[in-house]
C-alpha positions in Angstrom: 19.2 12.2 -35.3 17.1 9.3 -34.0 14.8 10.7 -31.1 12.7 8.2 -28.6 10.0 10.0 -26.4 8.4 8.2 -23.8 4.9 9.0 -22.4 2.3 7.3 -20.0 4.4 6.5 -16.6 3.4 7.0 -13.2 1.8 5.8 -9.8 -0.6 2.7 -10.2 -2.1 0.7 -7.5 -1.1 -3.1 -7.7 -3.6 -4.9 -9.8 -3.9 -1.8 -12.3 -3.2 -1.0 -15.5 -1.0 1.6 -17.3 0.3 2.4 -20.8 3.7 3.2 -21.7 3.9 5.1 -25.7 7.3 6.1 -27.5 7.4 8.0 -30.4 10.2 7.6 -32.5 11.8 10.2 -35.1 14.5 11.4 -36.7 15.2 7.8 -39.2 13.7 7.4 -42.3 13.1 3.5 -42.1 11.1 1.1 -40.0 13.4 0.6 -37.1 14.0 -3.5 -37.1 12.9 -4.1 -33.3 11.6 -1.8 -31.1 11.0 -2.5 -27.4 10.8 -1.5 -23.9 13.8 -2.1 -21.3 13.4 -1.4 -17.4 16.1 -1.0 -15.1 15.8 -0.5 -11.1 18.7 1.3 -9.2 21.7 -1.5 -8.8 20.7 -3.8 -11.1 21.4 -4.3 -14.7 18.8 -2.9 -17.4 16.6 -6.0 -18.4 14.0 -6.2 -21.8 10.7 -6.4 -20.6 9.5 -6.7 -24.7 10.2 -6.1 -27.8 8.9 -6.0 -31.9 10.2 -6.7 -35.0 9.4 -3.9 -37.9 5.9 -6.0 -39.2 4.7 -7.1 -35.5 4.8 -10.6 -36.5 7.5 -11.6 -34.0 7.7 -10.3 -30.0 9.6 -11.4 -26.8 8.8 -11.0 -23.3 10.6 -11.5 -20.5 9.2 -14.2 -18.6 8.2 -12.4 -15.8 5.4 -10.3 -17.6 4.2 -13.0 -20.1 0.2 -12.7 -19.8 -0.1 -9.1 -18.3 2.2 -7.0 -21.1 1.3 -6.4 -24.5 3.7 -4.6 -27.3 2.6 -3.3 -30.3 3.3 -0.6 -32.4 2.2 1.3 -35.5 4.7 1.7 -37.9 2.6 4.5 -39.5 2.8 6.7 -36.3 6.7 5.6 -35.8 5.1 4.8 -32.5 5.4 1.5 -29.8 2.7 0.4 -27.1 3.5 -1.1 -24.0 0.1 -2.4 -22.6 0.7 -3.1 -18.9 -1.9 -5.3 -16.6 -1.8 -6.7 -13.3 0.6 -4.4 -12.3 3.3 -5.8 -9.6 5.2 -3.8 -7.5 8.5 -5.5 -8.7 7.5 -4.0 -11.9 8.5 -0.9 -10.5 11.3 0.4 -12.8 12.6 3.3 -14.9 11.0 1.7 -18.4 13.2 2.5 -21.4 12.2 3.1 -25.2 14.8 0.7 -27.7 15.1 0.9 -30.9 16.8 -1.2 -33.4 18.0 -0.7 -37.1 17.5 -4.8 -37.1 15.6 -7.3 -35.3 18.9 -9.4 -33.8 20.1 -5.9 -32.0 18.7 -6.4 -29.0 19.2 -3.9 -27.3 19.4 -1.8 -30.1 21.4 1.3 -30.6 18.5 4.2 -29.6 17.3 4.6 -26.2 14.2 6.6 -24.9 15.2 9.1 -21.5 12.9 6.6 -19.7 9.7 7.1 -18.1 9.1 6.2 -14.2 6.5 3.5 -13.6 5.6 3.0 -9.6 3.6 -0.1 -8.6 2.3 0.9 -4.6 -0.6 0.7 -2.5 
């Protein structure tokens, strides 16, 4: 059974910083795209970025471009989400995706979601 564990949430001052990790298990593959999703209450679930299985390819949603990084390490079944210049609009429950292939997007696995609060 495919398993997604987020980590790194919390409170951040805008203007900081914060990293967001998933750790995937459970498949025996290199999930095709693996990403991050964020969703605040009453409004649809949006990507914020994903990866394809070699790192070669990502998409960001336009609204992060410049301040979020995605990586991951396929050795570690693990994905990065490298958040700057935090936002408070970027406050959302951020959501772990993952994706037998790189056009499911979302894919079928989700994270639980980890909180991330942008406030002074």
């Amino acid at each position: 059974q495919v398993q997604l564990v987020e980590s790194g949430g919390g409170l951040v001052q805008p203007g900081g910083s914060l990293g967001l990790s998933c750790a995937a298990s459970g498949f025996s593959f290199n999930m095709g795209s693996m990403g991050w999703y964020r969703q605040v209450p009453g409004k649809q679930r949006e990507l914020v970025a994903r990866v394809n299985r070699i790192g070669s390819n990502t998409i960001y949603a336009d609204s992060v471009k410049g301040r979020f990084t995605i990586s991951r390490d396929n050795a570690k079944n693990t994905v990065h989400l490298q958040m700057s210049s935090l936002k408070p609009e970027d406050t959302a429950v951020y959501y772990c995706n993952a994706g037998r292939f790189w056009g499911d997007s979302p894919g079928a696995y989700w994270g639980q979601g980890t909180q991330v609060t942008v406030s002074s």
